[in-house]
N, CA, C and O atoms as CSV, one atom per row, in Angstrom:
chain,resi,resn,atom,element,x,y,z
A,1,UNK,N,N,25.361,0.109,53.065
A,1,UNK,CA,C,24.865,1.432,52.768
A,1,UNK,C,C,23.500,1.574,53.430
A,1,UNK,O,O,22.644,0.697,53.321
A,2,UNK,N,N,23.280,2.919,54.252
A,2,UNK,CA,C,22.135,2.380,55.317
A,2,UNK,C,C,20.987,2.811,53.816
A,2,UNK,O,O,21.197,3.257,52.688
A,3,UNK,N,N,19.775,2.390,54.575
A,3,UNK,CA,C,18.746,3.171,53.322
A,3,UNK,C,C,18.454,5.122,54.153
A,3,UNK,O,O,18.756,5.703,55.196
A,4,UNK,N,N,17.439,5.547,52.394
A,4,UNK,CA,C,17.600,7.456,52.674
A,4,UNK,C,C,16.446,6.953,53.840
A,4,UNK,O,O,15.941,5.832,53.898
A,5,UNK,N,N,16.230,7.896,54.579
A,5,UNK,CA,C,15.385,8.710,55.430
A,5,UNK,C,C,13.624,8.608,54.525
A,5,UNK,O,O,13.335,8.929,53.373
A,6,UNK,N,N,12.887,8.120,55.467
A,6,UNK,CA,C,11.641,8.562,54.628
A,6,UNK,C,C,11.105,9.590,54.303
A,6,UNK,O,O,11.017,10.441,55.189
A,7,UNK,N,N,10.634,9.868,53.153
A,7,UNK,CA,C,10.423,10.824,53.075
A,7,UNK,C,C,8.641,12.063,53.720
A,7,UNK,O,O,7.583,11.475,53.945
A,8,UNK,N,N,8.680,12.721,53.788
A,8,UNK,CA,C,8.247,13.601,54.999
A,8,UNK,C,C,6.262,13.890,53.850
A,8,UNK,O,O,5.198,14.335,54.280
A,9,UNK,N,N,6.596,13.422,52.532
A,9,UNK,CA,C,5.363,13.974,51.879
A,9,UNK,C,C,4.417,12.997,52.067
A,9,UNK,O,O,4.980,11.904,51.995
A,10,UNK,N,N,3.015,12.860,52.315
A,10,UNK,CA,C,2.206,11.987,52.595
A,10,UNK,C,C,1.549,11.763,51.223
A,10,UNK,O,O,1.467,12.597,50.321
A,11,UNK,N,N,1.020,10.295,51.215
A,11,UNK,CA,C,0.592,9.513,50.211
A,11,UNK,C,C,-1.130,10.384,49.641
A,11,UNK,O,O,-2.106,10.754,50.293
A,12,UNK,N,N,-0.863,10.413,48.425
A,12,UNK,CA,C,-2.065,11.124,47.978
A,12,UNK,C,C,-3.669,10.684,48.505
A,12,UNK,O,O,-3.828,9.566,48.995
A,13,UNK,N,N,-4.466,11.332,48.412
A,13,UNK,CA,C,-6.190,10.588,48.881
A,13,UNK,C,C,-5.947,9.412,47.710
A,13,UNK,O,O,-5.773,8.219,47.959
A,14,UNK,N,N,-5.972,10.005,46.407
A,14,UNK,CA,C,-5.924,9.329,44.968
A,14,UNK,C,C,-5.305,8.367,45.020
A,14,UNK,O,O,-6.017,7.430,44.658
A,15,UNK,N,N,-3.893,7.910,45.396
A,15,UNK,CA,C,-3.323,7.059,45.844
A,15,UNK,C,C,-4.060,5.821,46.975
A,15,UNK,O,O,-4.053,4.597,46.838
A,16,UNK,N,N,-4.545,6.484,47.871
A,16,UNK,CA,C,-4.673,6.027,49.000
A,16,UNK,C,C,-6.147,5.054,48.438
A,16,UNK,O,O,-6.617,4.115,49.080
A,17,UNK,N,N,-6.446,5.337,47.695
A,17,UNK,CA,C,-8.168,5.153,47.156
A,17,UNK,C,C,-8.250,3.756,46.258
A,17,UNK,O,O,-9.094,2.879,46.441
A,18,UNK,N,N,-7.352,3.730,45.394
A,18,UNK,CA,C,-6.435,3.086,44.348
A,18,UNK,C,C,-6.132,2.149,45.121
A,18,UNK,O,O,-6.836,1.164,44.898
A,19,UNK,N,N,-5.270,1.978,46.079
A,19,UNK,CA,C,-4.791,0.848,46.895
A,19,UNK,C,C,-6.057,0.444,47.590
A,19,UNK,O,O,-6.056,-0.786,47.546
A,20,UNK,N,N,-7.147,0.858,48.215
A,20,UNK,CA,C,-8.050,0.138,48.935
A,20,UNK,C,C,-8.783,-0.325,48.036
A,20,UNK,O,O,-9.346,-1.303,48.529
A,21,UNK,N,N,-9.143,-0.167,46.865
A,21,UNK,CA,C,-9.899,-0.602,45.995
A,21,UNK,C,C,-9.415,-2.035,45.688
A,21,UNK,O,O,-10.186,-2.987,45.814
A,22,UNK,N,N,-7.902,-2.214,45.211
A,22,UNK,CA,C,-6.780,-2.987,44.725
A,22,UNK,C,C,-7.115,-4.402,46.007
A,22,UNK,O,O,-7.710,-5.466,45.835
A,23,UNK,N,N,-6.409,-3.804,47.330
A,23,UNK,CA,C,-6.376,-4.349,47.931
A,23,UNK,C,C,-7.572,-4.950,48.522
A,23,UNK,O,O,-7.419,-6.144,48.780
A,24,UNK,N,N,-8.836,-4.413,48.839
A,24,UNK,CA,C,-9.826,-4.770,48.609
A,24,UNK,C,C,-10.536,-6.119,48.165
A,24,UNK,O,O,-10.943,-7.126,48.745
A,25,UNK,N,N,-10.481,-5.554,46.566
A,25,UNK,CA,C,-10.758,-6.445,45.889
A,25,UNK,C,C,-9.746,-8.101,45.990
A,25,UNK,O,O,-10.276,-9.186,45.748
A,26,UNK,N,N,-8.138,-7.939,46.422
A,26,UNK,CA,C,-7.583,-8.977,47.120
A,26,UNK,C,C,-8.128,-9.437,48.209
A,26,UNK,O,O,-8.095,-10.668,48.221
A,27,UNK,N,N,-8.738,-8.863,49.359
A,27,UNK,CA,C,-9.271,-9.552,50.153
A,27,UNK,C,C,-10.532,-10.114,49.814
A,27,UNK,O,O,-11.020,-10.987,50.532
A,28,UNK,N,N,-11.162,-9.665,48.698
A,28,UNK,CA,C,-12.317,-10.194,48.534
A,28,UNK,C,C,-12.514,-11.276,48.014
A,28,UNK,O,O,-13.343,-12.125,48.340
A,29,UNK,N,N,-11.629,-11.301,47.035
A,29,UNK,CA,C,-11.201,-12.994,46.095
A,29,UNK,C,C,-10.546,-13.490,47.665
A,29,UNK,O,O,-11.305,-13.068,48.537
A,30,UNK,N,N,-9.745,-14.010,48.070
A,30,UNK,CA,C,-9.492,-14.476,49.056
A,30,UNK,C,C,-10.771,-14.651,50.037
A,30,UNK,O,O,-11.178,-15.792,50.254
A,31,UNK,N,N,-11.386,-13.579,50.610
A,31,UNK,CA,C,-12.265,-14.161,51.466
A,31,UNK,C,C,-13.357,-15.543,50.761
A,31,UNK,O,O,-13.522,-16.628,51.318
A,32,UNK,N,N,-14.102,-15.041,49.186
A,32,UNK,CA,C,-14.638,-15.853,48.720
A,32,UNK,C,C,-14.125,-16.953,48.466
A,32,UNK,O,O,-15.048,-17.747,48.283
A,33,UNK,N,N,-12.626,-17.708,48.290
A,33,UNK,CA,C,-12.371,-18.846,48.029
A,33,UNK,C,C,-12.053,-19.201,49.457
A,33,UNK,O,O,-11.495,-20.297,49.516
A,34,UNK,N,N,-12.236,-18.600,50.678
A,34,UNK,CA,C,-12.491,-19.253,51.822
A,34,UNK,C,C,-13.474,-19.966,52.201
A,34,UNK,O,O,-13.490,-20.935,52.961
A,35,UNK,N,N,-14.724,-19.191,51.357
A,35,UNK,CA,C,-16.074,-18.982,51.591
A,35,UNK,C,C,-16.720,-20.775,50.728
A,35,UNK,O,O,-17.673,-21.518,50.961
A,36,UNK,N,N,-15.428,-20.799,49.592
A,36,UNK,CA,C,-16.563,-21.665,48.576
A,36,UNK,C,C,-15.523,-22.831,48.113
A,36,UNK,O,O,-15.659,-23.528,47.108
A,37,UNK,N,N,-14.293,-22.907,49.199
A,37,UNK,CA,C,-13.307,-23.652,48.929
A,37,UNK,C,C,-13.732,-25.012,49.755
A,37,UNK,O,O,-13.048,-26.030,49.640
A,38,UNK,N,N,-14.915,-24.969,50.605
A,38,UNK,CA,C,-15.273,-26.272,51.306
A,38,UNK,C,C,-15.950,-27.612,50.307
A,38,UNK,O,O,-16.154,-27.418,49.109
A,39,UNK,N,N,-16.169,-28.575,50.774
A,39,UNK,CA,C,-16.886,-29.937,50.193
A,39,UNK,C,C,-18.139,-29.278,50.746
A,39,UNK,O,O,-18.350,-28.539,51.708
A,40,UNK,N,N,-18.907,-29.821,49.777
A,40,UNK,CA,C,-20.468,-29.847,49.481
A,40,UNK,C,C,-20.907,-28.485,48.748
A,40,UNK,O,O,-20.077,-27.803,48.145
A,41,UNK,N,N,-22.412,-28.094,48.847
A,41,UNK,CA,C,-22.748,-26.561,48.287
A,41,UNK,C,C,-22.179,-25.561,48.588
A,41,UNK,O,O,-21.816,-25.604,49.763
A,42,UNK,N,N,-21.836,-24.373,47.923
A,42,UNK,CA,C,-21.467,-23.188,48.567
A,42,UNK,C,C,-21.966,-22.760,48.852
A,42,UNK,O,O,-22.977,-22.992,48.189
A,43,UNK,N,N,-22.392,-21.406,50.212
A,43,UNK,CA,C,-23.673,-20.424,50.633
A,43,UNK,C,C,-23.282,-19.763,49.993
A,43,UNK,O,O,-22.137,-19.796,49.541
A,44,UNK,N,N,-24.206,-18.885,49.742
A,44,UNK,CA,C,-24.534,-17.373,49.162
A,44,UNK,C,C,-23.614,-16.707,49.701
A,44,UNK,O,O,-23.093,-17.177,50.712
A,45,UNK,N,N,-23.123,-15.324,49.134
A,45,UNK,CA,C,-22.003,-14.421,49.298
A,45,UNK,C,C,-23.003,-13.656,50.123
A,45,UNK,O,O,-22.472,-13.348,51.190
A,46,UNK,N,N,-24.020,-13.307,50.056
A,46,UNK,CA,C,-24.864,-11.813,50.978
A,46,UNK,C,C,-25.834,-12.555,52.424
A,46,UNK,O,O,-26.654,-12.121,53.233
A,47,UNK,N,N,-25.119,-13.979,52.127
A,47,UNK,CA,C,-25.893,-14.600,53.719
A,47,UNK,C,C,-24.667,-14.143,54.467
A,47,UNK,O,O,-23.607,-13.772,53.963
A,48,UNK,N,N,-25.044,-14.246,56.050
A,48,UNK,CA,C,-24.024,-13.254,56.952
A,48,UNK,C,C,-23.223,-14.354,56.923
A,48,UNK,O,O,-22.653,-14.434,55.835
A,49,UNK,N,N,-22.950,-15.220,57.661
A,49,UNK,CA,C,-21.512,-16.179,57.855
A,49,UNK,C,C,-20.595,-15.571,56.531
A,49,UNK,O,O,-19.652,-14.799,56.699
A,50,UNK,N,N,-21.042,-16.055,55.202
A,50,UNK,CA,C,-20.182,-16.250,53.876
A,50,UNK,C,C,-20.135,-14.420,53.817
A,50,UNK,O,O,-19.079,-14.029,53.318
A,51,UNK,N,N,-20.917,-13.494,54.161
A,51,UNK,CA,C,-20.634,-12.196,53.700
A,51,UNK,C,C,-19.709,-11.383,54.396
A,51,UNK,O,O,-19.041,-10.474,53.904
A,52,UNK,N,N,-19.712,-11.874,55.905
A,52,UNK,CA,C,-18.526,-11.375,56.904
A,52,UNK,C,C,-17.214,-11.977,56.139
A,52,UNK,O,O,-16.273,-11.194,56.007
A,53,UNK,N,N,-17.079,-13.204,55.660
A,53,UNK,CA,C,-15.867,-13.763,55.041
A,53,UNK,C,C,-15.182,-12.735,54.087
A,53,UNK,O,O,-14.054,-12.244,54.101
A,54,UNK,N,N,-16.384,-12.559,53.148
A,54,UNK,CA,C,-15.863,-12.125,51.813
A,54,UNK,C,C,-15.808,-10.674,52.130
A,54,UNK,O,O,-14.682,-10.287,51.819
A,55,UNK,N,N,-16.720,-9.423,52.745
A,55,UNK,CA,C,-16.821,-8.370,53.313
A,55,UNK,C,C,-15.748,-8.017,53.493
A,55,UNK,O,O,-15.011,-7.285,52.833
A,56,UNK,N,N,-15.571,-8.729,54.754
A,56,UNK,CA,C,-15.140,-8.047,55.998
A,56,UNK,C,C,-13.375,-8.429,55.443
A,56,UNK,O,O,-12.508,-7.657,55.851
A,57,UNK,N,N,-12.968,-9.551,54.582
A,57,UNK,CA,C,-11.311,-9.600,54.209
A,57,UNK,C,C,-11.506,-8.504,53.164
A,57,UNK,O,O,-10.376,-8.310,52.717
A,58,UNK,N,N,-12.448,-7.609,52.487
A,58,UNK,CA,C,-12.291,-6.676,51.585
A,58,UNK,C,C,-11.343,-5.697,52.635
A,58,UNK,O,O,-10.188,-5.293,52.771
A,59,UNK,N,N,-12.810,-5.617,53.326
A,59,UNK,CA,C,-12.726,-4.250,54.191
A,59,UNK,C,C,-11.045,-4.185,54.768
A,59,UNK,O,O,-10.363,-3.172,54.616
A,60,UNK,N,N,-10.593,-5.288,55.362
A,60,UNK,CA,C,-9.451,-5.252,56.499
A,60,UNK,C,C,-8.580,-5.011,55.321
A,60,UNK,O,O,-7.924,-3.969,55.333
A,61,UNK,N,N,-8.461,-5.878,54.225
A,61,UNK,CA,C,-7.024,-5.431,53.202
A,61,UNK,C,C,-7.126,-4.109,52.712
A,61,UNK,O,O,-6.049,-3.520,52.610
A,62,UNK,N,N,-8.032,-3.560,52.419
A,62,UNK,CA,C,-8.378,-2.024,51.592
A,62,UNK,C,C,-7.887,-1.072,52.835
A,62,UNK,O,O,-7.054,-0.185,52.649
A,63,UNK,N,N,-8.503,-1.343,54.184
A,63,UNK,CA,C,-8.177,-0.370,54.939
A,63,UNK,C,C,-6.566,-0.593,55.467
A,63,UNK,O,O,-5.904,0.407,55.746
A,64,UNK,N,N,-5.980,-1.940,55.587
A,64,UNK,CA,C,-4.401,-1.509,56.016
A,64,UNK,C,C,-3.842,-1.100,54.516
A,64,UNK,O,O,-3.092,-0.125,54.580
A,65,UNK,N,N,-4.057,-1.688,52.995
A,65,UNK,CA,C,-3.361,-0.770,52.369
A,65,UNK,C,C,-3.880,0.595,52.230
A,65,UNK,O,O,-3.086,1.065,51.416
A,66,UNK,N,N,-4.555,1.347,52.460
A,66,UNK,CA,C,-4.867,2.614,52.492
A,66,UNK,C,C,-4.140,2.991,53.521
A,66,UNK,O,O,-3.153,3.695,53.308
A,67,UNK,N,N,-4.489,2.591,54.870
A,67,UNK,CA,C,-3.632,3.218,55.761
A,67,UNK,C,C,-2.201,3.282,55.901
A,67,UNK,O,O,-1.641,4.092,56.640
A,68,UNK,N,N,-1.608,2.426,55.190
A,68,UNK,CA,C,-0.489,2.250,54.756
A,68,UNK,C,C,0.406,2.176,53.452
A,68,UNK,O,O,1.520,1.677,53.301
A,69,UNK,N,N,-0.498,2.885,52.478
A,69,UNK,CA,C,-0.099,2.600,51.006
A,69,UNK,C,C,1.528,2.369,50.683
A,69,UNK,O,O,2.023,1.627,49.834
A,70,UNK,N,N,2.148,3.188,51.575
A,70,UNK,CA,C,3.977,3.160,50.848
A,70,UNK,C,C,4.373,1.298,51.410
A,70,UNK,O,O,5.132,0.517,50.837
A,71,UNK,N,N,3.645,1.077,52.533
A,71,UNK,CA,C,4.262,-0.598,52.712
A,71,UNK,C,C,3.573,-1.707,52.266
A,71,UNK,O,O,3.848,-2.891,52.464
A,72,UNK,N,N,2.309,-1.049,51.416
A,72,UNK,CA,C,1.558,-1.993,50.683
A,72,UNK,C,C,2.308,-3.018,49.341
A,72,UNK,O,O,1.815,-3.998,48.782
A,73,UNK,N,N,3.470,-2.445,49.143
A,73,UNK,CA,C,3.789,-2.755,47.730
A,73,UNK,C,C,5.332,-2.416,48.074
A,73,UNK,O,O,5.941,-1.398,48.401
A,74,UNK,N,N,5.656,-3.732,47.847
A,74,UNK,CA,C,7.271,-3.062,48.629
A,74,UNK,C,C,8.226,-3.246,46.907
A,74,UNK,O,O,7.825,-4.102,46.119
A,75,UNK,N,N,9.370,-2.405,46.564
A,75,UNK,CA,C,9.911,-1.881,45.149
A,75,UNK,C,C,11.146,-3.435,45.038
A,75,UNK,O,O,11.402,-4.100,46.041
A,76,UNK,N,N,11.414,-3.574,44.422
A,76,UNK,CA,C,12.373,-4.679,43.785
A,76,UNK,C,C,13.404,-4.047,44.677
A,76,UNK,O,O,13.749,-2.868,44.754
A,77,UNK,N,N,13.961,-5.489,45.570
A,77,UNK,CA,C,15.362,-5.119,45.850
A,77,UNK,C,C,15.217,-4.614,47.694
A,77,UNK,O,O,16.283,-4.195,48.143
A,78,UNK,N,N,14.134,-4.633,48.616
A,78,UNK,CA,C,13.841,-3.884,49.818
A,78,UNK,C,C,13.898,-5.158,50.427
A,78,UNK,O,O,14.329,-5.169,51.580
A,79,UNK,N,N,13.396,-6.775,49.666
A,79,UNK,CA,C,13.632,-7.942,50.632
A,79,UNK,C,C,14.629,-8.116,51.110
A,79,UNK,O,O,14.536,-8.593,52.241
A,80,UNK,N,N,15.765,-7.917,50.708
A,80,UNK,CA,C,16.992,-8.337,51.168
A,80,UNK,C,C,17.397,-7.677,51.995
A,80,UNK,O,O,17.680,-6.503,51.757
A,81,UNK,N,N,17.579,-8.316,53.436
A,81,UNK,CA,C,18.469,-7.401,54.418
A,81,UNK,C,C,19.763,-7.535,54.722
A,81,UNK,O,O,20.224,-7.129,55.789
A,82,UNK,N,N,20.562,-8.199,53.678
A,82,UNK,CA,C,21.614,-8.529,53.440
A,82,UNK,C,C,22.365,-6.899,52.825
A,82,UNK,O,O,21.806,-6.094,52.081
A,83,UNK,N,N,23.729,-6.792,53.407
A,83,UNK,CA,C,24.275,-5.252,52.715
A,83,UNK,C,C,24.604,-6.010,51.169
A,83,UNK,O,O,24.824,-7.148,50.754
A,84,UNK,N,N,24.471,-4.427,50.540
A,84,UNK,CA,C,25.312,-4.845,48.808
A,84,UNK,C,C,26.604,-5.009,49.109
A,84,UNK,O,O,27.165,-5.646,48.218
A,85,UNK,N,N,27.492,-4.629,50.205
A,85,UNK,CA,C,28.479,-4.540,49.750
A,85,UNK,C,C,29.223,-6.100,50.016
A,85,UNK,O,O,30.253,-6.231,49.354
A,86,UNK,N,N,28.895,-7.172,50.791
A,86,UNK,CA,C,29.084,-8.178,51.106
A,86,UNK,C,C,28.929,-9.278,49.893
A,86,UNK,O,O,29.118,-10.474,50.117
C-alpha cells in the first residue's frame, strides 16, 4: 500500500519553535557530554573550544529540526520499509 501524498499545509512558527528548543536542548546535552566526557578536568562551557561544542550542537539540532519539523520525529510504524501486506 503506497503511503498518502504529503500534505500541502506547512508546519506552524509554534511548532517550528517547540522543536528547536527540544532539539536544541538535545544537541546541547550531547555537545556537553562531548565536552566533559574526557580524562582529567573539564573546561568551562563559555570558554570557546568547550562553547562551540555545546553551542554550536544546540544551534545545528534546533535549526535542522525547525527546518524540518515533520522529519524530526518520525510516528510508530514509518521504519519499516517492508509492505504490510507481505
Amino acid at each position: 500500500m503506497p503511503h498518502p501524498p504529503p500534505s500541502t499545509n506547512k508546519p506552524s512558527v509554534t511548532k517550528r519553535v517547540v522543536y528547536f528548543l527540544i532539539f536544541g536542548t538535545i544537541g546541547g546535552v550531547i555537545g556537553y557530554g562531548l565536552v566533559t566526557g574526557g580524562p582529567g578536568p573539564a573546561p568551562s562551557v563559555l570558554e570557546f573550544p568547550a562553547a562551540a561544542w555545546v553551542f554550536g550542537g544546540a544551534a545545528v539540532c534546533g535549526l535542522l529540526a525547525a527546518a524540518w519539523p515533520d522529519g524530526a520525529l518520525r510516528r510508530r510504524g514509518d521504519w519499516s520499509r517492508r509492505d504490510r501486506d507481505d
